[in-house]
N, C-alpha and C positions, 0 to 999 in steps of 0.2 A: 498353545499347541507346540510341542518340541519337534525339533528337525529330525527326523528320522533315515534322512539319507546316511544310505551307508560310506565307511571310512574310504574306500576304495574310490568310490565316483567323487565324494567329496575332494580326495586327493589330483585326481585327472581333472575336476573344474579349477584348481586352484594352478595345476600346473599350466592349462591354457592360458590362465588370466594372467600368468607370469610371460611365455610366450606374447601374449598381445602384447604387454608393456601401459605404461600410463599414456591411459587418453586425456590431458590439460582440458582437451576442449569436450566431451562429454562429459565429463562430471563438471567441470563450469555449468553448460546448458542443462542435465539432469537438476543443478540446485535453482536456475532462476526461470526454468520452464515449468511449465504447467505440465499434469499426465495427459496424455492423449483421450480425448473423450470418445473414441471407439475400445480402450480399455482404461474406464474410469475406478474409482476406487468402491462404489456402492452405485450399482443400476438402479436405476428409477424408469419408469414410464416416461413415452413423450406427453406434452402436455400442448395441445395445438399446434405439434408438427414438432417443437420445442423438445430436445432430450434434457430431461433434467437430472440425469444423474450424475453424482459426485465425483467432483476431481478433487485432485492436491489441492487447489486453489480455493474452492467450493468450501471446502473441510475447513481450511483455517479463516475463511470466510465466516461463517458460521460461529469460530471457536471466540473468535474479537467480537463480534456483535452478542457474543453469549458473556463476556466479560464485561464489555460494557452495561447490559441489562442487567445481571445479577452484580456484578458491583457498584454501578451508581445506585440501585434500588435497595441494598443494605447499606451503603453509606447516610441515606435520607432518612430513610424509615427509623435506623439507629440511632438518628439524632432527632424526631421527631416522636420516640416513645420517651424520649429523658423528661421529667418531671419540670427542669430546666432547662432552656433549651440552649445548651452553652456548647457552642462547636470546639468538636475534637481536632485532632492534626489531620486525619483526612479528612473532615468536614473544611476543615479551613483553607485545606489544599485546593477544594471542589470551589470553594469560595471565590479565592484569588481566581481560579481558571475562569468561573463565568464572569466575574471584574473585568478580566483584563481582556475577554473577549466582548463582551457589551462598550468597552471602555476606550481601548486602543485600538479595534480592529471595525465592529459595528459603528459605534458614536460617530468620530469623524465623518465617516463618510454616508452614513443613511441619515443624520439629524433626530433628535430626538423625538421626533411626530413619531418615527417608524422603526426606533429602537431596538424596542419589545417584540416588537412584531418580528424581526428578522434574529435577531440574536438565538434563539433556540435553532435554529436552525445553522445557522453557521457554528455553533455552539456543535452542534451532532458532526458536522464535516470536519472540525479542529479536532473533536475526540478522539470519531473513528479514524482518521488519518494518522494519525501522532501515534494510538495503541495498536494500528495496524502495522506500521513504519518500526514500530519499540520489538513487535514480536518477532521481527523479519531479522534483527539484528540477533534475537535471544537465540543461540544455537538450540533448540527446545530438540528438536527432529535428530540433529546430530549424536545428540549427546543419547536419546534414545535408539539411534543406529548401533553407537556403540555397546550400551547398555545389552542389547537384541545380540549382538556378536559376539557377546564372553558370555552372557549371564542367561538370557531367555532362550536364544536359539530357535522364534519362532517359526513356523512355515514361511516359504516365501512366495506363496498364497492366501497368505493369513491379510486378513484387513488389515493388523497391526505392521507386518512390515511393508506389506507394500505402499503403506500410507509413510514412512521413514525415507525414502530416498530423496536422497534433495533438501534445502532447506527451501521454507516459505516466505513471501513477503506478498502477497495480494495485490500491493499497490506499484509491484510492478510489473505485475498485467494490467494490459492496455483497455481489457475489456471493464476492470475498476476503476479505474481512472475514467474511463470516459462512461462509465455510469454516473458516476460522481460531480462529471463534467454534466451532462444532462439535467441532472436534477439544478445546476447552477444556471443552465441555460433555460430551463422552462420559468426558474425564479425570479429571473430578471424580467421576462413577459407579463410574471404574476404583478409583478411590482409597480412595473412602468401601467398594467393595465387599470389598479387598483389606485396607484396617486394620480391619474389622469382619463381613466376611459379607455375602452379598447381602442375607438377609432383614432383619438389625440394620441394616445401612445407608439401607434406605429405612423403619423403625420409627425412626431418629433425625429424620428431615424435623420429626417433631412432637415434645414435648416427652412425657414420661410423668408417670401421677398428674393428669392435667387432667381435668374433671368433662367425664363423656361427652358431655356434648352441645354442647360445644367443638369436637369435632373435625370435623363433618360442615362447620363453617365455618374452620378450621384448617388441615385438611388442602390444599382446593384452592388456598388463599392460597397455602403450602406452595411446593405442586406449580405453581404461576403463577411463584412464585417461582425455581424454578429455569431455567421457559424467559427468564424476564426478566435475567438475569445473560447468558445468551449472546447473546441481544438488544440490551445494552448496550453490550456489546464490540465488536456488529459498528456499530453507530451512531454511536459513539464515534469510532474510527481513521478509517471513511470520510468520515465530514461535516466534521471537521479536516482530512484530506488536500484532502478536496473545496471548502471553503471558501477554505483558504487561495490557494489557487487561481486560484479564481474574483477573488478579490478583486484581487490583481495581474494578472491579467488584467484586470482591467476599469479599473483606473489607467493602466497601460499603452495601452487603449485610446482613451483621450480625448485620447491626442496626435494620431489618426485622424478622431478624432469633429470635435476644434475646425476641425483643416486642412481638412475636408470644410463643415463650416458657415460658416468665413467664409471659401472657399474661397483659403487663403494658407496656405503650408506655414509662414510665420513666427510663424503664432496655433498651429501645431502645435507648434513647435520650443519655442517658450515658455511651454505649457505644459507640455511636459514634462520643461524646465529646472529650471522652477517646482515642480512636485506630481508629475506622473506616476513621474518618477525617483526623487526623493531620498526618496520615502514607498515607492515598488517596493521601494529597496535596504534599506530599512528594515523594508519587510515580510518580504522574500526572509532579511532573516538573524534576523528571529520565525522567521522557515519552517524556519532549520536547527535552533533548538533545539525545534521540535516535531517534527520529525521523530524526535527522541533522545528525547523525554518522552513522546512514543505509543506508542514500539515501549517504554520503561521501565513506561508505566503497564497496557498489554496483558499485559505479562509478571506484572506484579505483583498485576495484578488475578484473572489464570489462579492465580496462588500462592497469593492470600488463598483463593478462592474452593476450591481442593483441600484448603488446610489447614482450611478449615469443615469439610468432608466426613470429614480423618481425626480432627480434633479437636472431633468433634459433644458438642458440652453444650448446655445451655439452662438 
């Protein structure tokens, strides 16, 4: 759908937005915020009081877990119709990743008895986290902002653009993260209750033989203790994805800030010859190995914390 507003009003918004001047901190918060869900990007019904319809977040929610299903499921299958079944560079890719998560992140710490049984699972949190973390860096939305500004000119009504403002990263909302944390915190229950029994799994929280009047201070510590582990998890991934962030965004943004203060684009240009760039590029490739070291340290952290549960001593 093309913009239809005329040259005149388009000219009078452009002139306001020159009057306002750069807001650093809006468009910071427009990229690492979510859209408001009283104006989300596709209504949906509530569903038990629950609004389920579509935010920014929701959307690229959606677009990683559609990545991961259609590309693990043709990487298998592709190697599973070959007459021989001789793995290709992304078959082997796919290989090394469930190795070295069965391997280094599962093994140590759950023991072989319960390997198998936990690794797909930590296997799906190492994925979704690392290809949700990968897409938050890929300027996807950006680069479609621009595209939408010279080339499409769509409405800014249109699902396509107002799905463009901002860039995405999922995981750092707190609401994924501590989804994410949840399912590690019911795991651990599963685990402890399955290597030992419901009722032995939660008489391991405390230690046995402690002089009774230990417990009654023991126990809640205990039991804090275990909402604090999925607590941490979810604070953890979001405030890294979240910071990183932020902080190139706001280097970035002083090449806007100086051009506006000594109103010369060439105090813009040079500082961001100067600092804004070559510390961005600097941060942007910090940014790709935390992106690999959060979704490693979530996974690892979900491992220790199941293998306490099946390996309770004190």
């Amino acid at each position: 759908m093309l913009n239809l507003q005329p040259p005149a009003e388009a000219g009078q918004t452009a002139a306001e937005g020159a009057r306002k001047g750069f807001d650093a901190g809006e468009v910071i918060i427009e990229h690492v915020s979510n859209t408001s869900i009283g104006d989300p990007l596709i209504h949906l019904p509530k569903v038990f009081g629950i609004d389920m319809s579509v935010t920014k977040h929701v959307l690229m929610l959606w677009i990683v877990a559609a990545i991961l299903f259609f590309g693990l499921t043709w990487i298998v299958r592709r190697y599973l119709k070959q007459d021989r079944l001789i793995p290709g560079r992304t078959t082997s890719l796919l290989e090394v990743l469930i190795e070295f998560v069965r391997d280094s992140i599962a093994g140590p710490n759950l023991g072989n008895k319960w390997i198998l049984a936990w690794t797909p699972m930590l296997l799906t949190l190492f994925l979704f986290i690392f290809t949700a973390n990968l897409m938050g860096v890929i300027p996807v939305f950006d680069v479609l902002e621009l595209a939408n500004s010279t080339l499409i000119h769509a409405s800014p009504d249109s699902l396509f653009a107002r799905s463009l403002h901002g860039g995405v990263t999922v995981t750092a909302n707190y609401n994924v993260t501590a989804a994410l944390a949840t399912i590690a915190f019911f795991s651990i229950i599963v685990a402890g209750t399955r290597a030992h029994g419901f009722i032995q799994h939660w008489k391991n929280l405390v230690p046995s033989g402690m002089p009774i009047y230990v417990y009654p201070i023991l126990v809640p510590i205990e039991i804090l203790g275990m909402f604090v582990r999925p607590f941490a998890l979810t604070m953890r991934l979001a405030g890294n994805m979240t910071g990183g962030h932020i902080a190139i965004l706001a280097l970035l943004s002083l090449v806007f800030i100086f051009t506006q203060l000594f109103q010369h684009a060439l105090a813009g240009i040079g500082i961001g010859m100067l600092m804004s760039v070559p510390i961005g590029v600097g941060l942007t490739a910090l940014e790709l190995i935390v992106i690999l070291v959060q979704a490693y340290v979530f996974a690892l952290l979900t491992a220790v914390f199941i293998g306490m549960a099946i390996h309770a001593h004190h």
